[in-house]
C-alpha positions as CSV (number, residue, x, y, z in Angstrom):
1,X,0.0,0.0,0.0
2,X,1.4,3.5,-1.2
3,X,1.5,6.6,1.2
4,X,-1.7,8.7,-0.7
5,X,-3.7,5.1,-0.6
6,X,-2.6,4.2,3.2
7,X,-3.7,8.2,4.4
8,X,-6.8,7.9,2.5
9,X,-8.1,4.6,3.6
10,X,-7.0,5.7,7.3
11,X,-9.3,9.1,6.9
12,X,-12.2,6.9,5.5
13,X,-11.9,4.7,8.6
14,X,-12.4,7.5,11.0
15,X,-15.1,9.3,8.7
16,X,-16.2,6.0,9.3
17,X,-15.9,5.0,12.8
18,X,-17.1,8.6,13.9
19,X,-20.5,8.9,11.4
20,X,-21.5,5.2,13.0
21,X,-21.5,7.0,16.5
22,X,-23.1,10.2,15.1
23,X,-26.1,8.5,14.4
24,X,-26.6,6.7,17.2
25,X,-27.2,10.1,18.9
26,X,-30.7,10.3,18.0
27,X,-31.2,8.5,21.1
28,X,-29.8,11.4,23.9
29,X,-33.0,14.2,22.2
30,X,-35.2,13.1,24.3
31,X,-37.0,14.2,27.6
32,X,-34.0,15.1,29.1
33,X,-32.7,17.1,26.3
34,X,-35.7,18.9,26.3
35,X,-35.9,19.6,30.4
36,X,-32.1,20.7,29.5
37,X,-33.2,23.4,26.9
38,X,-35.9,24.3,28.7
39,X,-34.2,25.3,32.0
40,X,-31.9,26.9,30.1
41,X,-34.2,28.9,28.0
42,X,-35.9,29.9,31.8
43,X,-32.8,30.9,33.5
44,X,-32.2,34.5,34.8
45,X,-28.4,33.9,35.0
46,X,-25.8,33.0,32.7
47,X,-24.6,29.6,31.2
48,X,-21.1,28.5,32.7
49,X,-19.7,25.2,30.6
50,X,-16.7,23.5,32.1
51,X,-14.8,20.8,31.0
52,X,-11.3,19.5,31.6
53,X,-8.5,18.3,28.5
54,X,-10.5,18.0,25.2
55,X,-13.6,18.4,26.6
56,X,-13.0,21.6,28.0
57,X,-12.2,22.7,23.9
58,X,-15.7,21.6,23.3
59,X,-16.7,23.4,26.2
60,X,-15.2,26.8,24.9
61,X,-17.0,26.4,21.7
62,X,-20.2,25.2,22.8
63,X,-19.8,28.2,25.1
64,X,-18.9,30.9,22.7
65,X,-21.6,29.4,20.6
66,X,-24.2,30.4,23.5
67,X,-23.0,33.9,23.9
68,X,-23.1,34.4,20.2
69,X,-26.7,33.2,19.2
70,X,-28.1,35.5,22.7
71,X,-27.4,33.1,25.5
72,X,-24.8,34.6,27.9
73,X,-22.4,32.4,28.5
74,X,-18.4,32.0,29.7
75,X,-16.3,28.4,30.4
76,X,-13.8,28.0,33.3
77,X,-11.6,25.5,33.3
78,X,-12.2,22.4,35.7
79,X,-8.6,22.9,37.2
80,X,-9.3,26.4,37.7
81,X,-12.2,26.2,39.6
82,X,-10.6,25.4,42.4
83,X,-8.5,28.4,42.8
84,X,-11.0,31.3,43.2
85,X,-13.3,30.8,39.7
86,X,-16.1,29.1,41.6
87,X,-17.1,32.5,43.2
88,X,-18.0,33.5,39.9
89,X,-20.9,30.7,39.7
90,X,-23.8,32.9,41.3
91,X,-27.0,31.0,42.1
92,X,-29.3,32.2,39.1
93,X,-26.5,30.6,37.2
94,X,-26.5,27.1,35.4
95,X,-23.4,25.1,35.0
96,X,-23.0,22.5,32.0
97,X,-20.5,19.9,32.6
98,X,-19.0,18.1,29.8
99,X,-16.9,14.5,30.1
100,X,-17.1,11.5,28.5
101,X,-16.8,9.2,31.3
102,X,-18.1,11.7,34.0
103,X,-15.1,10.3,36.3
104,X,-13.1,13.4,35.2
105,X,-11.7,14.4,39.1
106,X,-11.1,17.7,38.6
107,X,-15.0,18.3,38.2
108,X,-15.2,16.9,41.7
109,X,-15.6,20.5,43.0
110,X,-17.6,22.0,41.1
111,X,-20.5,19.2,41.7
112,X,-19.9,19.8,45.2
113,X,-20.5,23.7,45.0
114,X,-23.6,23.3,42.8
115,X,-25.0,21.0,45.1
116,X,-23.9,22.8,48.2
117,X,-25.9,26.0,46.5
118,X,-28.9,24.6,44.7
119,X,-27.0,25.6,41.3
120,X,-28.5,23.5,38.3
121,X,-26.2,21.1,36.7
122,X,-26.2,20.2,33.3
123,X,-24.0,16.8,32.4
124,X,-23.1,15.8,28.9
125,X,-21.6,12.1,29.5
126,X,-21.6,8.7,27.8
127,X,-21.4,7.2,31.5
128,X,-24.9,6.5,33.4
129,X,-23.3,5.8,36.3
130,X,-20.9,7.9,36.8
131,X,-20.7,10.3,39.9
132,X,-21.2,13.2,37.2
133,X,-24.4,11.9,36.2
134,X,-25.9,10.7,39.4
135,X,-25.1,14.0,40.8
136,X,-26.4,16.3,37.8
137,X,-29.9,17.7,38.1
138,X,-30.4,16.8,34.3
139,X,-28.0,14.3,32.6
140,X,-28.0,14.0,28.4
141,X,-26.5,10.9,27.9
142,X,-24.9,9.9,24.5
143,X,-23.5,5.8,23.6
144,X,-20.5,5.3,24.5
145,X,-18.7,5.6,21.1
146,X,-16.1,3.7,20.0
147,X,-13.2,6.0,19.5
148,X,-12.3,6.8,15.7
149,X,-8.3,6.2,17.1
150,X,-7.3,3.0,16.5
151,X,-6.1,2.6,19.8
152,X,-9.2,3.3,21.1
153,X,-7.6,6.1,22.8
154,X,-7.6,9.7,21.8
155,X,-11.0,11.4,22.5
156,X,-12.1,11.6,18.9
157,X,-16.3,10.0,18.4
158,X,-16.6,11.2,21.7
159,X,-15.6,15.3,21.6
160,X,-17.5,14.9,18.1
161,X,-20.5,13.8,20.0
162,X,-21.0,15.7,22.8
163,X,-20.0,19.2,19.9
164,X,-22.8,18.0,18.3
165,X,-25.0,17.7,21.4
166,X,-24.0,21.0,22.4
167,X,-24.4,22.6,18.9
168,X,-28.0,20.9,19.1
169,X,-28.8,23.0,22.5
170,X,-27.6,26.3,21.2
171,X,-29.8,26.2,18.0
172,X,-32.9,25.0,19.5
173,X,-32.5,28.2,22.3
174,X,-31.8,29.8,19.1
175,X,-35.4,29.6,17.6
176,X,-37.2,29.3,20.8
177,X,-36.1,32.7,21.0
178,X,-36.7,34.1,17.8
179,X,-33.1,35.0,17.0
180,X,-32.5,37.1,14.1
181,X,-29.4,37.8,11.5
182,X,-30.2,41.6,12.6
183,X,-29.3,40.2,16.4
184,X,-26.5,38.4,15.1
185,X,-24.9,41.3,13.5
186,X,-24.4,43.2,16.9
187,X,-22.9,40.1,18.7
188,X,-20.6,39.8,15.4
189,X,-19.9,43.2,14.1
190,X,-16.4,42.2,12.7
191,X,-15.1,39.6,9.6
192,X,-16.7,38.3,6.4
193,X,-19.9,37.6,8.1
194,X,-20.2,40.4,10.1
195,X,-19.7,42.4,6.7
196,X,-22.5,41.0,4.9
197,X,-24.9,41.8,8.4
198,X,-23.9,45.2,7.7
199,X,-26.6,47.4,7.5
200,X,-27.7,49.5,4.6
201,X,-27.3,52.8,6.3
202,X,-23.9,52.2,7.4
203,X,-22.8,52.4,3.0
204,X,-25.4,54.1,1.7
205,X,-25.1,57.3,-0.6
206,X,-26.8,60.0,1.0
207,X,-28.1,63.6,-0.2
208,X,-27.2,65.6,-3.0
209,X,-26.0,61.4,-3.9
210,X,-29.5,60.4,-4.3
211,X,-31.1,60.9,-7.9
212,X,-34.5,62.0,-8.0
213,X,-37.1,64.2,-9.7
214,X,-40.4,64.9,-9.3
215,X,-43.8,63.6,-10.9
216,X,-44.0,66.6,-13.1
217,X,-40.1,66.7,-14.0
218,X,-39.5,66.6,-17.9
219,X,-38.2,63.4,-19.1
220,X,-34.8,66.0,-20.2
221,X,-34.1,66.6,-17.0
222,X,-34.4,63.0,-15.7
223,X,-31.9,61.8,-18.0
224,X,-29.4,64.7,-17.4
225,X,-30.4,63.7,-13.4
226,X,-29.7,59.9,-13.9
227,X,-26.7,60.6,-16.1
228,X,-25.1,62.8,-13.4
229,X,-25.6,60.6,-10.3
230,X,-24.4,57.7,-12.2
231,X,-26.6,54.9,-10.8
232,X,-28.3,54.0,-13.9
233,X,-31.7,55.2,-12.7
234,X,-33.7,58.0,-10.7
235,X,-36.5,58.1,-8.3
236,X,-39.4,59.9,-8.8
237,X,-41.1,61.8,-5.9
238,X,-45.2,62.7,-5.4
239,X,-46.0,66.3,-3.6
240,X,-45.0,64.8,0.0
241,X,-41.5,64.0,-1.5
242,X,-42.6,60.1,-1.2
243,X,-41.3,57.8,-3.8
244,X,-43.7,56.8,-5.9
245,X,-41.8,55.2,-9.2
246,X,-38.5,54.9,-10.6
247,X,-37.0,54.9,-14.1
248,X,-34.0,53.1,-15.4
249,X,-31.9,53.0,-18.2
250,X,-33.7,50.1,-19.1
251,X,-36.9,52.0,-19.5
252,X,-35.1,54.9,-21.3
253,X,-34.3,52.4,-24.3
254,X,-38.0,50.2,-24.0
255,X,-39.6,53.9,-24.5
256,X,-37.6,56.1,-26.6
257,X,-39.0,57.7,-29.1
258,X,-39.5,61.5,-31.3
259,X,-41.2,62.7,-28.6
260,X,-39.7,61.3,-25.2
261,X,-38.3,63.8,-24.1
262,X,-41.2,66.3,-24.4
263,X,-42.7,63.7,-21.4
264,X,-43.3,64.3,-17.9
265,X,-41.4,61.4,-15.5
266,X,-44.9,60.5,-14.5
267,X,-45.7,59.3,-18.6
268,X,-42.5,56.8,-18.1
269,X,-41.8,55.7,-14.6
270,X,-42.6,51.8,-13.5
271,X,-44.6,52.3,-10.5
272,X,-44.4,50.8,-6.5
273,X,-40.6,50.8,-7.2
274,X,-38.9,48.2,-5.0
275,X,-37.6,49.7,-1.4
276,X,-36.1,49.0,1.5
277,X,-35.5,50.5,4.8
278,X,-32.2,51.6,6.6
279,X,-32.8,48.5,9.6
280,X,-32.3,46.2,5.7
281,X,-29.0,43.7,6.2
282,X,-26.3,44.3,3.5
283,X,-27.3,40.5,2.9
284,X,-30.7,40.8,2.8
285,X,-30.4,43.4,0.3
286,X,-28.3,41.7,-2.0
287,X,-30.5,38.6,-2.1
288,X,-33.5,41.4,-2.5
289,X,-32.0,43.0,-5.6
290,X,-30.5,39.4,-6.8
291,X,-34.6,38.3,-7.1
292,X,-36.1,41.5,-8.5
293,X,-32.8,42.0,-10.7
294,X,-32.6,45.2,-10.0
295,X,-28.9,46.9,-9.9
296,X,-29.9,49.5,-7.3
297,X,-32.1,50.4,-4.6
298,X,-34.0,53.3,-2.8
299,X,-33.4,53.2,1.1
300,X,-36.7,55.0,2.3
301,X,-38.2,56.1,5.7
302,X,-41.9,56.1,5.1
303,X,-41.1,56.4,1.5
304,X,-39.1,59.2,1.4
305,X,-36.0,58.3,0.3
306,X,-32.8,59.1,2.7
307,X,-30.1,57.0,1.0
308,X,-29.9,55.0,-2.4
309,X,-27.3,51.7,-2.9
310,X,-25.8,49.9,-5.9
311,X,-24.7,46.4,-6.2
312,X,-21.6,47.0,-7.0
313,X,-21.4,48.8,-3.1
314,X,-22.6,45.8,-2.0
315,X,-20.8,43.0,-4.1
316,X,-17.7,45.0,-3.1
317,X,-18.3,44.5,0.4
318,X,-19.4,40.9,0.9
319,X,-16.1,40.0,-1.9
């Protein structure tokens, strides 16, 4: 057996090993799952997740994960507990415990102090008998997995388990509590996706920027108007300065004709133009003008315009 055969054979193995102890997870949603979520969902204090070795790596994430999605959250570190970070654990406060074998020592003390204050303990443990377990006031329990290391050894189908399980908890507080992208953006204001949960008002043109004319404009000084402000259309405004229609180029070359320009922007403009509102997600805009195919858009308060964006301002952001 070559090297690329004997590496790829050995990843297919623990694709393998670790999808056949994925799906026996179906098993750990149930009641308990639920009563898990549900406390959680209920509290008044904040999520601690502690975990010790590579657990306590899934308990960061699963963690962070939690704080991000709208459930506050930190991890300390089992071995750290023990040194002052238990004070931190106040009694409206829920503690998730993570270890495969729910034998992990270290976690010792921190079952003792949530049972010495009436703190709710969460476990996430393959062991049903284990002291973690018995002593948890909810216990989600996953099979024992069969470790994707062929010595059986190195926490691999287990840390992929209980990720999963805690993935599976943040989501569902997720939509219990109607989390929104627009939510998301303020917890993730910086990097790719924190770019495209931009809002419109934060790129918007503005102003003098924004081309428009009113219902009674000449179709001269449209053009002359759209040809200026460069976005390949202008907005047309009734008496109360709301928008009311919009012209494009598109409609400049569908209705040309001898007398065109003797028209009023009323005669040529496509009505109930397509809008949006300064609260839009750079995302959500995108995928809005991506269905209409339109190439730029009128950002309105009560339907008077305030900015106006083009795709190419968006396209260049979200690249």
């Amino acid at each position: 057996m070559n090297k690329k055969t004997k590496i790829l054979s050995s990843a297919k193995r623990t694709f393998s090993k670790e999808l056949k102890s994925i799906k026996t997870l179906s098993s750990t949603f149930n009641n308990n799952f639920f009563k898990a979520v549900e406390i959680i969902h209920n509290l008044k204090g904040r999520v601690i997740v502690t975990g010790v070795g590579k657990s306590a790596h899934i308990g960061h994430k699963l963690s962070a994960t939690l704080t991000s999605t709208g459930t506050p959250s930190y991890f300390i570190h089992a071995t750290e507990a023990s040194h002052g970070d238990l004070g931190s654990i106040k009694k409206n406060d829920c503690v998730i415990a993570i270890s495969n074998s729910g034998e992990t020592s270290e976690l010792n003390n921190i079952i003792q102090f949530t049972k010495r204050f009436n703190i709710t303990l969460i476990s996430i443990s393959s062991n049903s008998k284990s002291s973690l377990h018995n002593n948890s006031t909810i216990g989600i329990l996953y099979k024992k997995p069969v470790e994707a290391c062929p010595l059986n050894l190195a926490p691999t189908s287990s840390t992929t388990m209980s990720l999963i399980i805690g993935d599976c908890i943040a989501i569902a507080l997720l939509e219990l509590r109607g989390f929104k992208s627009s939510h998301f953006k303020n917890l993730h204001p910086g990097g790719n996706l924190g770019k495209d949960l931009k809002y419109v008002s934060e790129i918007m043109h503005q102003g003098s920027a924004i081309p428009l004319v009113k219902l009674s404009d000449k179709m001269s000084k449209a053009l002359l108007t759209m040809t200026k402000k460069s976005f390949g259309c202008v907005g047309v405004l009734d008496k109360k300065n709301k928008i009311v229609g919009v012209i494009t180029d598109g409609d400049l070359r569908r209705k040309l004709n001898a007398k065109f320009f003797e028209k009023n922007a009323e005669d040529v403009m496509t009505k109930k133009p397509t809008i949006a509102n300064k609260e839009m997600l750079v995302g959500e805009a995108l995928n809005l003008m991506n269905a209409k195919k339109i190439t730029s858009l009128f950002i309105c308060k009560n339907k008077v315009p305030v900015g106006i964006i083009h795709i190419h301002d968006l396209l260049r952001l979200t690249s």
